[in-house]
N, CA, C and O atoms as CSV, one atom per row, in Angstrom:
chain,resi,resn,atom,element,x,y,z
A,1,UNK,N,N,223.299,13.055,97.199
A,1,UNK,CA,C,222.926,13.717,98.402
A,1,UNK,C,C,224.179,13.978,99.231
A,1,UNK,O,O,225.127,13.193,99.207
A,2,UNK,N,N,224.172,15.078,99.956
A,2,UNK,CA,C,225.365,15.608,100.405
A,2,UNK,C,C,225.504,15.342,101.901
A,2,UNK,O,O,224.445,15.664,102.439
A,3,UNK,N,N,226.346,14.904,102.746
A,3,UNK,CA,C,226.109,14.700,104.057
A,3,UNK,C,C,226.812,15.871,104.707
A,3,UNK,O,O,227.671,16.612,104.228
A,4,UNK,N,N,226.384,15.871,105.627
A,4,UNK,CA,C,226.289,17.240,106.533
A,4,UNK,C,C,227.423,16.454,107.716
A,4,UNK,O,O,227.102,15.393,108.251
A,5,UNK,N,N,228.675,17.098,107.997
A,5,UNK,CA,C,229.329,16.668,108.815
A,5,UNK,C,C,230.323,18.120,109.533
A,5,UNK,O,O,230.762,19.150,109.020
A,6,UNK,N,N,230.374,17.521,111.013
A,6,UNK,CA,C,230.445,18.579,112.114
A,6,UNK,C,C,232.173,18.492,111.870
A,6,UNK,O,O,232.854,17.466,111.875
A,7,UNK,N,N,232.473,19.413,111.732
A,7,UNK,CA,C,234.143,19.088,111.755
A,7,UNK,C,C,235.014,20.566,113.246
A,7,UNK,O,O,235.065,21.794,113.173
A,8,UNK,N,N,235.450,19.723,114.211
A,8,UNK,CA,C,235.689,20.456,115.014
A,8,UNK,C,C,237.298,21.144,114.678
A,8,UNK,O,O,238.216,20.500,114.170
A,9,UNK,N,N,237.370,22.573,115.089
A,9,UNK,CA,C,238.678,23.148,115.132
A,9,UNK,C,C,239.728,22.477,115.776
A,9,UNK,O,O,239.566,22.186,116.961
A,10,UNK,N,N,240.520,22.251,115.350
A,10,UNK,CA,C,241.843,21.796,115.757
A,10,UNK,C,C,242.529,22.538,116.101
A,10,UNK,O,O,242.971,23.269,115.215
A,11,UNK,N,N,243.076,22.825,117.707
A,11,UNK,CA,C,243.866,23.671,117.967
A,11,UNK,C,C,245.408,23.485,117.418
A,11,UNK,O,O,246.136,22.585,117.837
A,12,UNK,N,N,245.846,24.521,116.354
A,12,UNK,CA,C,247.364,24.468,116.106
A,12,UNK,C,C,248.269,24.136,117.482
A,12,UNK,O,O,248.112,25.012,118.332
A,13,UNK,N,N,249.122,23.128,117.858
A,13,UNK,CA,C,250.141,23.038,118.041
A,13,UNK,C,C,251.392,24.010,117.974
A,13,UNK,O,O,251.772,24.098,116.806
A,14,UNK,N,N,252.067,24.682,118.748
A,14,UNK,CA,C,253.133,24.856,118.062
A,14,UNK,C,C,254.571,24.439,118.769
A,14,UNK,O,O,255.643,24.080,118.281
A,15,UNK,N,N,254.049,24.679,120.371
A,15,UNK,CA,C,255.278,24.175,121.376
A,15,UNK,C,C,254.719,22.885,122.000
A,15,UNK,O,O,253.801,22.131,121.675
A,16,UNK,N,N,255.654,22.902,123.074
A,16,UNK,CA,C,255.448,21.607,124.084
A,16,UNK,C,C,255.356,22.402,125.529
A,16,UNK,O,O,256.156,23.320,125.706
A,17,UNK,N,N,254.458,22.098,126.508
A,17,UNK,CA,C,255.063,22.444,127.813
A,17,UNK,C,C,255.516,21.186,128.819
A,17,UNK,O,O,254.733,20.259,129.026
A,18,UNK,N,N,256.035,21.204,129.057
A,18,UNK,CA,C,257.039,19.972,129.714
A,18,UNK,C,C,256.998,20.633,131.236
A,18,UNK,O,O,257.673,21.573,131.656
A,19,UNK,N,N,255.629,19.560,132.183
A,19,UNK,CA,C,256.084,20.353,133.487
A,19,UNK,C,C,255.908,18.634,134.640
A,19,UNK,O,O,255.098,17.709,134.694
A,20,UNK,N,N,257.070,18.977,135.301
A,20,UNK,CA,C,257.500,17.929,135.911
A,20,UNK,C,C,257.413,17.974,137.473
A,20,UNK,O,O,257.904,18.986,137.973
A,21,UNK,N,N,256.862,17.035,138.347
A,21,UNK,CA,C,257.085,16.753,139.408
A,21,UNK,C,C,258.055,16.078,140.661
A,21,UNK,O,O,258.005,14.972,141.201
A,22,UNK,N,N,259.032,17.353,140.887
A,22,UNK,CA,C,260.273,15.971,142.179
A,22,UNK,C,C,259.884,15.832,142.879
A,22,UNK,O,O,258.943,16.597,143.088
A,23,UNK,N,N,260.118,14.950,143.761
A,23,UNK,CA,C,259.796,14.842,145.202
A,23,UNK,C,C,260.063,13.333,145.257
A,23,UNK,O,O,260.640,12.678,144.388
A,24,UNK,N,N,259.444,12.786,146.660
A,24,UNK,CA,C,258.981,11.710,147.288
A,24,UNK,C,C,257.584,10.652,146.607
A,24,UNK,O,O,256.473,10.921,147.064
A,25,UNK,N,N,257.644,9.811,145.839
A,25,UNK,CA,C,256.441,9.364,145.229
A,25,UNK,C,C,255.711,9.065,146.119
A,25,UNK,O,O,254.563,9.480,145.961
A,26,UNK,N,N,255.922,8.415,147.159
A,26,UNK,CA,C,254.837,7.713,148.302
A,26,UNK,C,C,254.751,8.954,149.094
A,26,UNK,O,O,254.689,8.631,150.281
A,27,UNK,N,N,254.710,10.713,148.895
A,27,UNK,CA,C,254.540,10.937,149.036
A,27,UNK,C,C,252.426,11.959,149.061
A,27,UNK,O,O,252.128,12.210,147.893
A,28,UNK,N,N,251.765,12.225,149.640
A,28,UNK,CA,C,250.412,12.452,149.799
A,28,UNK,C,C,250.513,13.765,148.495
A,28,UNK,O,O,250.149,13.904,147.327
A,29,UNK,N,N,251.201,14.513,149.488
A,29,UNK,CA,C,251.039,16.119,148.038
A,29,UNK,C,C,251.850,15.687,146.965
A,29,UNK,O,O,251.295,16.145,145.966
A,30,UNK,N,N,253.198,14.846,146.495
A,30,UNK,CA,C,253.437,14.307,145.478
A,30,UNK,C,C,251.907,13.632,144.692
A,30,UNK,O,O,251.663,13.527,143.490
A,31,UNK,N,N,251.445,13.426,145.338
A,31,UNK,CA,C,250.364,12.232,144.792
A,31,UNK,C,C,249.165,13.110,144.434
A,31,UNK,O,O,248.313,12.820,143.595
A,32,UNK,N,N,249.193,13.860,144.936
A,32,UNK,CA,C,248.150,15.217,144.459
A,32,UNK,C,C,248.165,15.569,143.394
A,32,UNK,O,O,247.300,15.478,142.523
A,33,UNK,N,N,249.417,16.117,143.370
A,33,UNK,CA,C,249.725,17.224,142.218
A,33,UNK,C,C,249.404,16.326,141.045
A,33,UNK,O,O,248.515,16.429,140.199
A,34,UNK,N,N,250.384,15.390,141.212
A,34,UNK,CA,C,250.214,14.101,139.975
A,34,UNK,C,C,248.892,14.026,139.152
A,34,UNK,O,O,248.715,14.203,137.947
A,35,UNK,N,N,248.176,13.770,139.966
A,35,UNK,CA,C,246.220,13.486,139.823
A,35,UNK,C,C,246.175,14.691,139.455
A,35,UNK,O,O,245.956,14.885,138.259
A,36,UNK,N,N,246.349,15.776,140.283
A,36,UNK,CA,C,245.854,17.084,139.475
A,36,UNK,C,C,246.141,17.115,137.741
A,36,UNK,O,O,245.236,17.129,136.907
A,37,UNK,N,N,247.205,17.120,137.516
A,37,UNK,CA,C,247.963,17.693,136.676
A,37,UNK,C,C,247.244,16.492,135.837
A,37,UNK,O,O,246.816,16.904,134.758
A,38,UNK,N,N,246.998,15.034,136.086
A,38,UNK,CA,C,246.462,14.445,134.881
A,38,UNK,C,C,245.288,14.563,134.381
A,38,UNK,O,O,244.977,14.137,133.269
A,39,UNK,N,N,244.391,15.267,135.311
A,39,UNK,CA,C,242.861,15.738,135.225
A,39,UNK,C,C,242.880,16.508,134.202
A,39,UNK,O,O,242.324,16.495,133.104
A,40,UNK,N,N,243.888,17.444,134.935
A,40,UNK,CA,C,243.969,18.771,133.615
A,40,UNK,C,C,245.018,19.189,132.690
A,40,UNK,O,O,245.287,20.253,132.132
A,41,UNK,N,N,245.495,18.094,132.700
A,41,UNK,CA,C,246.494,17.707,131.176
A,41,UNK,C,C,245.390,18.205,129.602
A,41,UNK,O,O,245.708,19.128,128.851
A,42,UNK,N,N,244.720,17.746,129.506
A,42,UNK,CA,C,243.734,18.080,128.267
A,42,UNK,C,C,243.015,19.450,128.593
A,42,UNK,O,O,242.619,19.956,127.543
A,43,UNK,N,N,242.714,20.221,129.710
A,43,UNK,CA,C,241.972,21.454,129.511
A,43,UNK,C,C,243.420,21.872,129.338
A,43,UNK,O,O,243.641,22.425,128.261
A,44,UNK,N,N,244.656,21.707,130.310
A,44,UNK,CA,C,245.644,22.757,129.759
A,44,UNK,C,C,246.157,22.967,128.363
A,44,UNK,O,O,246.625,24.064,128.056
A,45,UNK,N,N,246.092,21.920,127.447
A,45,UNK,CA,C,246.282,21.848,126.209
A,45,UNK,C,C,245.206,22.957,125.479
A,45,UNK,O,O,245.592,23.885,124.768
A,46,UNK,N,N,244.134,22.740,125.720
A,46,UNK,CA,C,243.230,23.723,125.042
A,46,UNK,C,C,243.592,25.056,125.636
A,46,UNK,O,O,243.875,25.982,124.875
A,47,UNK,N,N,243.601,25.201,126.782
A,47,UNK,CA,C,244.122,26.973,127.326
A,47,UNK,C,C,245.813,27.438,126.667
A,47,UNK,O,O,246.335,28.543,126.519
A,48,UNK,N,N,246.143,26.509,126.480
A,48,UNK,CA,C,247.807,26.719,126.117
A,48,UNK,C,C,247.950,26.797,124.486
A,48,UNK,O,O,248.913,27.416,124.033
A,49,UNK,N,N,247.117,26.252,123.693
A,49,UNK,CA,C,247.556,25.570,122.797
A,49,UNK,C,C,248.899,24.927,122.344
A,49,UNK,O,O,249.519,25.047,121.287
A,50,UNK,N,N,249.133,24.276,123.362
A,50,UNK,CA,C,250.178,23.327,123.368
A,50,UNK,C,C,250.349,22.240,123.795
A,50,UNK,O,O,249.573,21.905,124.691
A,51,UNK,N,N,251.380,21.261,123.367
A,51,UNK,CA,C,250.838,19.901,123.894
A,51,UNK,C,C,251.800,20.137,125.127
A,51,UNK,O,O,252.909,20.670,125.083
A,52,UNK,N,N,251.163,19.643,126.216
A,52,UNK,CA,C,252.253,19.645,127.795
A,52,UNK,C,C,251.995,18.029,127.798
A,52,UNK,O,O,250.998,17.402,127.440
A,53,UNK,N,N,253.175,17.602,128.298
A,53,UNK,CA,C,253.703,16.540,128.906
A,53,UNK,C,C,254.103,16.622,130.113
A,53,UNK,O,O,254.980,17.467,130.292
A,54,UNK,N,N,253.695,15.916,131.202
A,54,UNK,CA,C,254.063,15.425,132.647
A,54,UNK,C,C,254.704,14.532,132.916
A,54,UNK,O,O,254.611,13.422,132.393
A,55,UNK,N,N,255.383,14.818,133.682
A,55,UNK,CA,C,256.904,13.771,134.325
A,55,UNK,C,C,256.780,13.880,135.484
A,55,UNK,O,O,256.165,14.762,136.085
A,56,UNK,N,N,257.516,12.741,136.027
A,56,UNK,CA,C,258.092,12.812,137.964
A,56,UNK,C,C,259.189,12.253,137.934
A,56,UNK,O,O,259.640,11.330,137.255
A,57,UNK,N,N,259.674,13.013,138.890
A,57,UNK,CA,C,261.308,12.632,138.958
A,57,UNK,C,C,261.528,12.330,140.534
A,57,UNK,O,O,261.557,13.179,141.425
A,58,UNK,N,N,261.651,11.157,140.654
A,58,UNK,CA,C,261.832,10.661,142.445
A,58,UNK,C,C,263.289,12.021,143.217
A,58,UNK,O,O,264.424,11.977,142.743
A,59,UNK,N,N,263.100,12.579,143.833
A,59,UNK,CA,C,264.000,13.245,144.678
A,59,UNK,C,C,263.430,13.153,145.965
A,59,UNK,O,O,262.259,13.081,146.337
A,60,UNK,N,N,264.734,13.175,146.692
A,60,UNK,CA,C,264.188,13.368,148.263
A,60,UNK,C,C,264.383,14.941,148.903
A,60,UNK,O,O,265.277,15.594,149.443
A,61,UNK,N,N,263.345,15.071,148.600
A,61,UNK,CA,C,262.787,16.617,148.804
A,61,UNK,C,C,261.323,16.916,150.059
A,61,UNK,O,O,260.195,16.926,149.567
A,62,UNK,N,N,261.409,17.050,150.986
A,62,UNK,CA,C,260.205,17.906,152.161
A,62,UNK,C,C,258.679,17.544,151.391
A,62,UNK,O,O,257.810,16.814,151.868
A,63,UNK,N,N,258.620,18.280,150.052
A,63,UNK,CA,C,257.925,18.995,149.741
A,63,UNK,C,C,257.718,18.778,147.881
A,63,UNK,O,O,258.803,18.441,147.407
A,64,UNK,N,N,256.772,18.877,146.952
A,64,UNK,CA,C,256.533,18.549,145.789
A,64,UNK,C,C,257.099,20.015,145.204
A,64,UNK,O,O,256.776,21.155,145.536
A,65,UNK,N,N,257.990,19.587,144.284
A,65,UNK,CA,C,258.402,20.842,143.374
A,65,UNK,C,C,258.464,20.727,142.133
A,65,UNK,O,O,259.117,19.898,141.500
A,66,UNK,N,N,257.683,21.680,141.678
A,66,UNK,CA,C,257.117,22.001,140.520
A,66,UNK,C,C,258.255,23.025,138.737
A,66,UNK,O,O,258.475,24.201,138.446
A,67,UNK,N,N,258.519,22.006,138.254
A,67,UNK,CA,C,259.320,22.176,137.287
A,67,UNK,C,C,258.137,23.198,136.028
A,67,UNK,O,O,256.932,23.169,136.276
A,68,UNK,N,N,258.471,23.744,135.191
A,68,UNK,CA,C,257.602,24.244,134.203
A,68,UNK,C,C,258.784,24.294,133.031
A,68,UNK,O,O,259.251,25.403,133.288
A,69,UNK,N,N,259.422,23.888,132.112
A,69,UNK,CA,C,260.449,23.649,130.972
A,69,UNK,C,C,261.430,23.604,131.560
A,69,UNK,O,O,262.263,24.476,131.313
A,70,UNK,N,N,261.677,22.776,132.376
A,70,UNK,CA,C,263.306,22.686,133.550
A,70,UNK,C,C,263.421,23.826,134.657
A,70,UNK,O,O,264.262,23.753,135.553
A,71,UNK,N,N,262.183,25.289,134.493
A,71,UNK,CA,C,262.680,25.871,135.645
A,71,UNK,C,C,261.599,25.779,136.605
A,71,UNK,O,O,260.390,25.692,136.391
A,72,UNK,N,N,262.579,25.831,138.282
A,72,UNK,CA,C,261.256,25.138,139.352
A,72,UNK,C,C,260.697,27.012,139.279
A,72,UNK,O,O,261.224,28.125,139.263
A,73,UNK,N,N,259.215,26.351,139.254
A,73,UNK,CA,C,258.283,27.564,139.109
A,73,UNK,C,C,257.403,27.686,140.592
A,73,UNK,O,O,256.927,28.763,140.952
A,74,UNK,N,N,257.236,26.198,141.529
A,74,UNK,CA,C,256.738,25.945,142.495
A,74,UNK,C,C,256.970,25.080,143.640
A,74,UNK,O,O,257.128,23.889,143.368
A,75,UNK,N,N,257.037,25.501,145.139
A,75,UNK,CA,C,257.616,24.842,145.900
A,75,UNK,C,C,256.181,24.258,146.458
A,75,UNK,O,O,255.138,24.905,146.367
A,76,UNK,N,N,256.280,22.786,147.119
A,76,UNK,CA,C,254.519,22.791,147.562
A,76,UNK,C,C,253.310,22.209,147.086
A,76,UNK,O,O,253.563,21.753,145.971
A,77,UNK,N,N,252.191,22.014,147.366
A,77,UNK,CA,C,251.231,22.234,146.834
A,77,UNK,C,C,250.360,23.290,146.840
A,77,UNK,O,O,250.126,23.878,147.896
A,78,UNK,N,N,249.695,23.707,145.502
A,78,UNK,CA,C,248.618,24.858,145.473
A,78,UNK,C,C,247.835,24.607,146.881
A,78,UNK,O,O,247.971,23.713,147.717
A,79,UNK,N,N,247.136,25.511,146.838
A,79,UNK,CA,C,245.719,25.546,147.147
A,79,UNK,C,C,244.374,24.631,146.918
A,79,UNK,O,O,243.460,24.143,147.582
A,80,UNK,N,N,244.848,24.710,145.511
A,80,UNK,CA,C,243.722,23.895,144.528
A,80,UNK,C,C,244.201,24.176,142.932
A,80,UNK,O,O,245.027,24.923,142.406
A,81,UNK,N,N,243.294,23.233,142.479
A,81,UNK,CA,C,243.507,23.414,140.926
A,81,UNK,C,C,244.251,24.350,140.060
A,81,UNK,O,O,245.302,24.391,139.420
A,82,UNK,N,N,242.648,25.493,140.486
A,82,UNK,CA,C,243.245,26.606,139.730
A,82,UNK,C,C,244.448,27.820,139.792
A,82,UNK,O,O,244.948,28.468,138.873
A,83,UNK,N,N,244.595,27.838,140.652
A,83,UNK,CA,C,245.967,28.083,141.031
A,83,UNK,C,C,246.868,27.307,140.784
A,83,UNK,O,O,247.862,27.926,141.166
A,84,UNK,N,N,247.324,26.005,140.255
A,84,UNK,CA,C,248.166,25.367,139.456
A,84,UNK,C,C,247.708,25.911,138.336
A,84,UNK,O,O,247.965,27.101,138.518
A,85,UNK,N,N,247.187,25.824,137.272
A,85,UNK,CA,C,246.777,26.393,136.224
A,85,UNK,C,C,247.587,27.245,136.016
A,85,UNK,O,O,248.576,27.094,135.300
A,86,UNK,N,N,247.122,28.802,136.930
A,86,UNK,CA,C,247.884,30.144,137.016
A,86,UNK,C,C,249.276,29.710,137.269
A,86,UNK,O,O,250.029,30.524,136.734
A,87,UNK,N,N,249.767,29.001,137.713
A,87,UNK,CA,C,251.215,28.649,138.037
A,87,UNK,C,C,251.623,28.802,136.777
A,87,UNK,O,O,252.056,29.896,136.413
A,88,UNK,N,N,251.531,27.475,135.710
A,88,UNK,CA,C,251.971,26.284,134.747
A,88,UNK,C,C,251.829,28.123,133.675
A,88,UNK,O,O,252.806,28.737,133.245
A,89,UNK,N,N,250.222,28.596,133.510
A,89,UNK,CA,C,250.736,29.937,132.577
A,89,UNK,C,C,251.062,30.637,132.762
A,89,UNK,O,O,251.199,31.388,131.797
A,90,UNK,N,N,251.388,31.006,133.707
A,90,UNK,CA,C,252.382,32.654,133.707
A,90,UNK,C,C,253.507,31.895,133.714
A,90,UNK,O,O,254.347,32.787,133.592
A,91,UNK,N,N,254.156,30.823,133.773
A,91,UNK,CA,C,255.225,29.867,133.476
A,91,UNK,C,C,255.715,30.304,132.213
A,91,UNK,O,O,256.616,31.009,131.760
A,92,UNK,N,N,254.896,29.702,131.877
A,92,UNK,CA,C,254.584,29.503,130.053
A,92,UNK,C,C,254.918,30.601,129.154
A,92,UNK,O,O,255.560,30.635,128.104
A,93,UNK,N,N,253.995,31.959,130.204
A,93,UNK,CA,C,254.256,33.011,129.622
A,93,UNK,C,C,255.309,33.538,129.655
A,93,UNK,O,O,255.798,33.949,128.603
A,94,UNK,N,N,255.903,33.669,130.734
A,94,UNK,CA,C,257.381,34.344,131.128
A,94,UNK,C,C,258.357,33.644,130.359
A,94,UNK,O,O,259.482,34.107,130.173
A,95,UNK,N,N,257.958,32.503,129.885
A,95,UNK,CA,C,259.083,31.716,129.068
A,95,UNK,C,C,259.197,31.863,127.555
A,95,UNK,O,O,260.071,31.448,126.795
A,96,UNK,N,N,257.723,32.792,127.233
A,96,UNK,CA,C,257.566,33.217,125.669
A,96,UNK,C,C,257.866,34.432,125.555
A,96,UNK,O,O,258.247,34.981,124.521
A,97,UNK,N,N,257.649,35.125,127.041
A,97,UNK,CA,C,258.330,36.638,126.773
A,97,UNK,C,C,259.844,36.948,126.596
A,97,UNK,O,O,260.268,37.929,125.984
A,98,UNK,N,N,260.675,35.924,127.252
A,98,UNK,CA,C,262.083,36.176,126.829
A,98,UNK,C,C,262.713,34.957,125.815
A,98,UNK,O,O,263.835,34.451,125.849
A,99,UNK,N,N,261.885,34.755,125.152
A,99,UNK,CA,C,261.906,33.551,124.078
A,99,UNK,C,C,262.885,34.598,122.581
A,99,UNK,O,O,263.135,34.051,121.507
């Protein structure tokens, strides 16, 4: 008898996105972004197909700034979520278009 088993797609891999946070740690919007970005560490992987990794790098900086493969892509915090999202890919993208 044959068993019937669900086998889910595996999204290919092929890059990394590496997007990093400076600032102030005991900072409030440092502390945001952080949480954000770990919420949606796994949907961005599925929208990207890529694995992204998050970092923070203590600087004494005003304000949370937003690295996307070493270049700052964002000064601040979003709005909200999804607008980080849109940040991190047109990041992504601009970085595959002159790739």
């Amino acid at each position: 008898m044959q068993e019937n088993h669900i086998i889910k797609p595996l999204h290919k891999v092929l890059h990394m996105v590496r997007v990093e946070v400076r600032g102030k740690g005991d900072d409030y919007h440092v502390k945001t972004l952080l949480a954000w970005l770990s919420e949606l560490k796994e949907f961005l992987e599925g929208e990207l197909r890529e694995r992204v990794e998050v970092g923070f790098v203590e600087v004494d900086s005003k304000c949370p700034l937003l690295y996307v493969d070493g270049e700052l892509v964002f000064e601040g915090l979003p709005g909200e979520e999804g607008y980080l999202i849109e940040i991190i890919r047109s990041a992504r993208d601009a970085r595959r278009a002159t790739a």
